[in-house]
C-alpha positions in Angstrom: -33.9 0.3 -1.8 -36.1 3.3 -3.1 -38.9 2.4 -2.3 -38.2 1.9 1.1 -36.8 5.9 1.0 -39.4 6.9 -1.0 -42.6 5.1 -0.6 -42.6 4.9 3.3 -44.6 6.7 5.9 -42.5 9.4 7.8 -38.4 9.7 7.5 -36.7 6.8 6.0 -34.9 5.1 8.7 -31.3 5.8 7.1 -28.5 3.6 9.3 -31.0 0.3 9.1 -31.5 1.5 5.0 -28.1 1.4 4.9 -26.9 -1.7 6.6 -29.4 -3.5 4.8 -28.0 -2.3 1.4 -24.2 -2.3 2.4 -25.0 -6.0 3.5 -26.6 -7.0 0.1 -24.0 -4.9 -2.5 -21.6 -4.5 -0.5 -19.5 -0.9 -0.8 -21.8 -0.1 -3.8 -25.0 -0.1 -1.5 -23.7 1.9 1.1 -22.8 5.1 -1.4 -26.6 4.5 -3.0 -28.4 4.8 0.2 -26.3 8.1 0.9 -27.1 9.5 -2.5 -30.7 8.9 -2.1 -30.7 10.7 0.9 -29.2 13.5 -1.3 -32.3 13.4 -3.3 -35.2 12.5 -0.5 -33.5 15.5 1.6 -33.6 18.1 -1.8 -37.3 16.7 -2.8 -38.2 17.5 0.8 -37.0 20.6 0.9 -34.7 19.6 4.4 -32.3 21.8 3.3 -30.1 21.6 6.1 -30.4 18.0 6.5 -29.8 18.2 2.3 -26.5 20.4 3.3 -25.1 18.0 5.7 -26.0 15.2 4.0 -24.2 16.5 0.7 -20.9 17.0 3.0 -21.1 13.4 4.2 -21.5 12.2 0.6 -18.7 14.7 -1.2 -16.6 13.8 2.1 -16.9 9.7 1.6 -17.1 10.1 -2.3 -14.7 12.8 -3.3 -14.7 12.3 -6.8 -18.3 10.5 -7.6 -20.5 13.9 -7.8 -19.6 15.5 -11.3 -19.4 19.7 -11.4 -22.4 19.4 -13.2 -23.9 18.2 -10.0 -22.4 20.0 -7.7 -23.3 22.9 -9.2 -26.7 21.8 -9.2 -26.3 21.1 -5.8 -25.2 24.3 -4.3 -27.6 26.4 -6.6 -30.7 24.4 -4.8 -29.2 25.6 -1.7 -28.9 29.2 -2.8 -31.8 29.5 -4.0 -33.8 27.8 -0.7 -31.8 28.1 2.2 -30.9 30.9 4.3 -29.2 28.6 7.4 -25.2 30.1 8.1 -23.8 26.6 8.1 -26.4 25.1 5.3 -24.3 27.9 3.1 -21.0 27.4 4.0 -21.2 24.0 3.2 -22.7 24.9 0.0 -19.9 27.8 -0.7 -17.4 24.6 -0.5 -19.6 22.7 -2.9 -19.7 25.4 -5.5 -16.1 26.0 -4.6 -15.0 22.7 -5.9 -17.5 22.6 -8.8 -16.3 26.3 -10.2 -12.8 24.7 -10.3 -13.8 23.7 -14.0 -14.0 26.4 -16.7 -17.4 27.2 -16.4 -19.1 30.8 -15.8 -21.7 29.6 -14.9 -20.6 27.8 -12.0 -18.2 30.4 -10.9 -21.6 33.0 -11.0 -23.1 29.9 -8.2 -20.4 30.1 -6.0 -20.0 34.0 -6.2 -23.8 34.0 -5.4 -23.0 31.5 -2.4 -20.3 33.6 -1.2 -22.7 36.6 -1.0 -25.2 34.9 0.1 -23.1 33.6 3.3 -22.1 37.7 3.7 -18.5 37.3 1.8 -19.0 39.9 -0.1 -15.7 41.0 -1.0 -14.9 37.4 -1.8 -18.0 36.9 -3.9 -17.2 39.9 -6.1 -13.8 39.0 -7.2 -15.5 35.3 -8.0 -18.3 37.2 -9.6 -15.5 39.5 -11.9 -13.7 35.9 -12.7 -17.1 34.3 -13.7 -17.8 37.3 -16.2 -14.2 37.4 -17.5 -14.3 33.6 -18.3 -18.2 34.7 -19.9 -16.6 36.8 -22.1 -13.9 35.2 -23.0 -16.7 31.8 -24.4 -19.1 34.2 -25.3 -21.0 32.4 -22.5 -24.9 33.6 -23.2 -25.6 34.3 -19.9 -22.8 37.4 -19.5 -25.1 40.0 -19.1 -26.8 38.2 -16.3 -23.6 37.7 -14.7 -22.8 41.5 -14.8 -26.2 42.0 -13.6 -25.9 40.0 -10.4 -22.3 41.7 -10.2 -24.1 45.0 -9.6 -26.0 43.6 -7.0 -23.9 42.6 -4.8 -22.2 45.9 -5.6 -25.3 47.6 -4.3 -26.2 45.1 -1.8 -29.2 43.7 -3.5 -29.9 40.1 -3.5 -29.1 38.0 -6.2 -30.8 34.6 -6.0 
């Protein structure tokens, strides 16, 4: 499978890619072939084919993508993509990865939500992530209160 994603000319043909591998594994196939395109799109740098891509996959495999990659997720698209709808299907990404009791994944989607010009929103996510920072003696507080005063001041964050 990869190396026909990776290795050939142009943009991998995705639906034959697909067939091909849902025909040969079965279930297993088709959810490979739609996280490599996860990966081709982010490599790439498609990121609004990455986005929708990401929603097809989290929408068909609710519970395969870990918060730790999720998170991961969503910060790639914070930190390279300024597309409306690229963002709000990242803020639901980071949404469902800052679910877990993790600052810094609460600080991704507050960015996201100020990113995507929820800035009320993002600052009561932003307060949460440096409470929960505080309260694990998370290293990265004074980051988080940093990017907290940005988005107080209108400044960008990412």
């Amino acid at each position: 499978l990869l190396p026909k994603i990776f290795n050939a000319p142009g943009t991998p043909q995705w639906e034959e890619i697909a067939a091909n591998a849902e025909k040969l594994y079965g279930p297993a196939g088709k959810e490979a072939v739609a996280s490599a395109k996860l990966y081709y799109y982010q490599r790439e740098g498609q990121w609004i084919e990455f986005s929708e891509a990401l929603l097809t996959y989290t929408q068909a495999y609710p519970d395969n993508l870990r918060p730790l990659e999720l998170n991961y997720f969503a910060k790639s698209v914070l930190e390279n993509c300024d597309d409306r709808a690229c963002l709000e299907r990242a803020v639901e990404m980071g949404k469902k990865a800052a679910e877990v009791s993790d600052p810094a994944y609460k600080d991704t989607y507050a960015n996201l939500l100020y990113k995507a010009g929820k800035k009320v929103e993002a600052i009561k996510a932003q307060e949460e992530a440096i409470a929960l920072a505080k309260s694990t003696n998370h290293s990265n507080t004074s980051g988080f209160e940093s990017n907290l005063q940005k988005m107080k001041k209108g400044e960008r964050t990412w």
